[in-house]
C-alpha positions in Angstrom: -24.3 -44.5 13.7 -22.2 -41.3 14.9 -20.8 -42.7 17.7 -19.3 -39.1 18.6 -21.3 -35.7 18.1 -19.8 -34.1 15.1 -19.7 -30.5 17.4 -17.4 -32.7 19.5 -15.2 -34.0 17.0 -14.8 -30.7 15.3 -13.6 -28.9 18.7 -11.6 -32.1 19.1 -9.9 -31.4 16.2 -9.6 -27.9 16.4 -8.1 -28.2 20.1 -5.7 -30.9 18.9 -2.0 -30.5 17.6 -1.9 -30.3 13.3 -0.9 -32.7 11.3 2.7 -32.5 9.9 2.9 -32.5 5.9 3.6 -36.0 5.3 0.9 -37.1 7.2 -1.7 -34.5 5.5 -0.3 -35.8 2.4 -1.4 -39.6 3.7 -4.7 -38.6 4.7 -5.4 -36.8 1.8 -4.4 -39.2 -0.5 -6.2 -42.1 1.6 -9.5 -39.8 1.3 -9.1 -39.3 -2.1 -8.4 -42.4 -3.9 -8.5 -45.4 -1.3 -12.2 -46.9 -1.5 -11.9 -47.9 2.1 -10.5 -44.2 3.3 -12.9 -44.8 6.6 -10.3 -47.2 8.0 -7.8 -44.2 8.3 -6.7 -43.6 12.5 -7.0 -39.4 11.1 -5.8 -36.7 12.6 -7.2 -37.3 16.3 -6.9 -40.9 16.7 -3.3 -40.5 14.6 -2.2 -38.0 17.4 -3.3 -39.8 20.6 -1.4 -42.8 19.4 2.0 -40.1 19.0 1.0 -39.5 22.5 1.1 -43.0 23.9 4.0 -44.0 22.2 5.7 -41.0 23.4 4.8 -41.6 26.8 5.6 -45.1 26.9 9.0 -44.9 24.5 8.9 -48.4 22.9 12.0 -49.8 21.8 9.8 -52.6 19.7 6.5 -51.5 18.3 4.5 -54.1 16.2 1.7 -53.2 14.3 -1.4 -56.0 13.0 -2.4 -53.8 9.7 -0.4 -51.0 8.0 -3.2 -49.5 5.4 -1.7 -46.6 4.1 0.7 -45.8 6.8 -0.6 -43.2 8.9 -1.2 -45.1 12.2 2.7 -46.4 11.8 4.4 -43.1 11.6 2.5 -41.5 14.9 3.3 -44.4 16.5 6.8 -44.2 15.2 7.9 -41.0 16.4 7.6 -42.8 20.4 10.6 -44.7 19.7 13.8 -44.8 21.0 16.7 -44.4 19.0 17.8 -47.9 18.4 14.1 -48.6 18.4 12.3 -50.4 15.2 8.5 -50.7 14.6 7.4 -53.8 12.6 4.2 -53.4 10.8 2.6 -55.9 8.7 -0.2 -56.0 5.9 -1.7 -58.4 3.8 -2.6 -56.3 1.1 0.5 -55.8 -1.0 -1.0 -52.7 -2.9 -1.8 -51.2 0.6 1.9 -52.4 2.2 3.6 -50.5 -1.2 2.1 -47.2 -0.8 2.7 -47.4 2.5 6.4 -47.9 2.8 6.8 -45.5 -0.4 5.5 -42.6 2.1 7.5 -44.4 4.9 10.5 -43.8 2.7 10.0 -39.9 3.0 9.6 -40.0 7.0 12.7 -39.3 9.6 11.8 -42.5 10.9 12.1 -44.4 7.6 15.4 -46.6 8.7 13.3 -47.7 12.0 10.0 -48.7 10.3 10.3 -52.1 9.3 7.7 -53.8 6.2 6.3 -57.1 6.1 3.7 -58.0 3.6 1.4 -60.9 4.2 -0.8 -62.8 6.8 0.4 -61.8 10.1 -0.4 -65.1 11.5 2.6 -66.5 10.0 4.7 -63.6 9.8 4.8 -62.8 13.9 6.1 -65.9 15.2 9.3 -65.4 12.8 9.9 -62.2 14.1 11.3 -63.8 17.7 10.8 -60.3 19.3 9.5 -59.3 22.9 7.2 -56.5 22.1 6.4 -53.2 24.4 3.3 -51.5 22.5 1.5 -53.5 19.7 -1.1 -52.3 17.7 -4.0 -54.3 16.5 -5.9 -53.1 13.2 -6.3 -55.6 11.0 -9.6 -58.3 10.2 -11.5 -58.2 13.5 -12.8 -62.0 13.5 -9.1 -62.7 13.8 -8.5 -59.9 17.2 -8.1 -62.9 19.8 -6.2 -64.8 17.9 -3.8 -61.6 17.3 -3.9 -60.9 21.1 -3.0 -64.6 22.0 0.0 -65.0 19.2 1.5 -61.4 20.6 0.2 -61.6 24.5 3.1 -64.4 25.6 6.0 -62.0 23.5 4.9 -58.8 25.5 7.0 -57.4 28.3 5.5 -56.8 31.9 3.7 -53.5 31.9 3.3 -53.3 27.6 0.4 -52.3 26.1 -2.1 -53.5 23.7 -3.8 -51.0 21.6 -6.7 -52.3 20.0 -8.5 -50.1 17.2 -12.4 -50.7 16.4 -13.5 -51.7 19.5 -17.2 -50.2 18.7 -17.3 -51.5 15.0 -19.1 -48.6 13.6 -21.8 -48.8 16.5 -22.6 -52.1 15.6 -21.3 -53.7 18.7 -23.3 -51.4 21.1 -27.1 -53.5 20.4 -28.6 -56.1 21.8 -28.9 -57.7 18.0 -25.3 -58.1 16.9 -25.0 -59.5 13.2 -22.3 -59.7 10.2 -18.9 -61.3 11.2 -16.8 -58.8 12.0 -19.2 -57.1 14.7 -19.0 -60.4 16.3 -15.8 -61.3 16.0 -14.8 -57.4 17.8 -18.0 -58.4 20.6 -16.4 -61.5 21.1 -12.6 -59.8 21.3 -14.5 -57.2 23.9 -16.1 -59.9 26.1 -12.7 -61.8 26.1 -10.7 -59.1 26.9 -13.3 -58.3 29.6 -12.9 -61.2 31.5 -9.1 -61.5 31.2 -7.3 -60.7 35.0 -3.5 -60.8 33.6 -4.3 -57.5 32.1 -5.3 -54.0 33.5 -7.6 -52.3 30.1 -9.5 -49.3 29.5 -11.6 -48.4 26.6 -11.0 -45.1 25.2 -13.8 -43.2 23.6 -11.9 -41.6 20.9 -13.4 -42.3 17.0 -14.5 -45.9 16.8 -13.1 -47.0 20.1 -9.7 -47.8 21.7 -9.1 -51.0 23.8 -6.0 -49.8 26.2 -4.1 -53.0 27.8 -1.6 -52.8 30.1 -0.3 -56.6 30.9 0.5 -57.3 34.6 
């Protein structure tokens, strides 16, 4: 389903800031050899969540689901200087490639790497969180959101990617665990008043938290 006119998305892109060469390099490589290249944030997505991060100037980013890197260096570049970004992924081949382009970046020394489950991996990491980023399986999202939700500061923010599952979400007949694991994550987050949220139209939607 094309949740977004491609007209739109093309003047989206065209109207929004370049990508820088490392991150070209990422995308292109994700595209070309990566048989699951659709999970990529991309050049729009990749630059809204620059934006937020540089608007909100975390000085602890944690991120549910590296891929190939791209989301972790736009959301990098928001930090402060003594700030780190934790980012975790299950898939060792994924988590390699990722820090190898890490590695390259300005913000290599402030992008930490954890391979694994991140169910067991984020209560070791005894941090309190301002932006966290949740990309990873979707029957697991409120389980994510309850591990990091307690470790958040007052006024962080939840990003939370997938929020439309490829359309799939938006029927009456939802099927196939991962739709309903994001329509349960949506309804739960819904109903939730320790939170202010918006959700942001932009690729496959964006749940915006803000906890009170």
């Amino acid at each position: 389903m094309d949740l977004l006119l491609p007209a739109a998305e093309q003047y989206a892109l065209a109207h929004t800031s370049a990508e820088d060469a490392l991150l070209k390099e990422i995308n292109d490589y994700t595209v070309q050899y990566h048989p699951e290249h659709h999970m990529l944030s991309g050049q729009l997505q990749g630059k809204l969540l620059e934006m937020i991060s540089c608007m909100i100037r975390p000085r602890r980013i944690l991120e549910i689901g590296t891929f190939t890197g791209y989301s972790a260096l736009c959301l990098s570049r928001g930090l402060t200087d003594d700030g780190e970004l934790h980012t975790i992924e299950l898939r060792e081949t994924d988590a390699l490639k990722a820090r190898a382009f890490f590695d390259r970046s300005v913000q290599s020394r402030q992008i930490i790497s954890h391979t694994g489950n991140a169910l067991e991996i984020v209560p070791k990491l005894a941090e309190n969180w301002d932006l966290v980023f949740i990309d990873a399986d979707k029957p697991a999202y409120i389980q994510y959101f309850n591990l990091v939700f307690p470790h958040l500061r007052k006024n962080g923010f939840i990003l939370a990617d997938n929020i439309f599952f490829h359309g799939q979400v938006l029927g009456d007949k939802i099927s196939g665990k991962s739709a309903k694991g994001i329509s349960e994550f949506n309804a739960f987050i819904r109903e939730r008043k320790d939170i202010e949220k918006v959700v942001l139209t932009v690729r496959d939607g964006l749940y915006l938290i803000r906890k009170l």
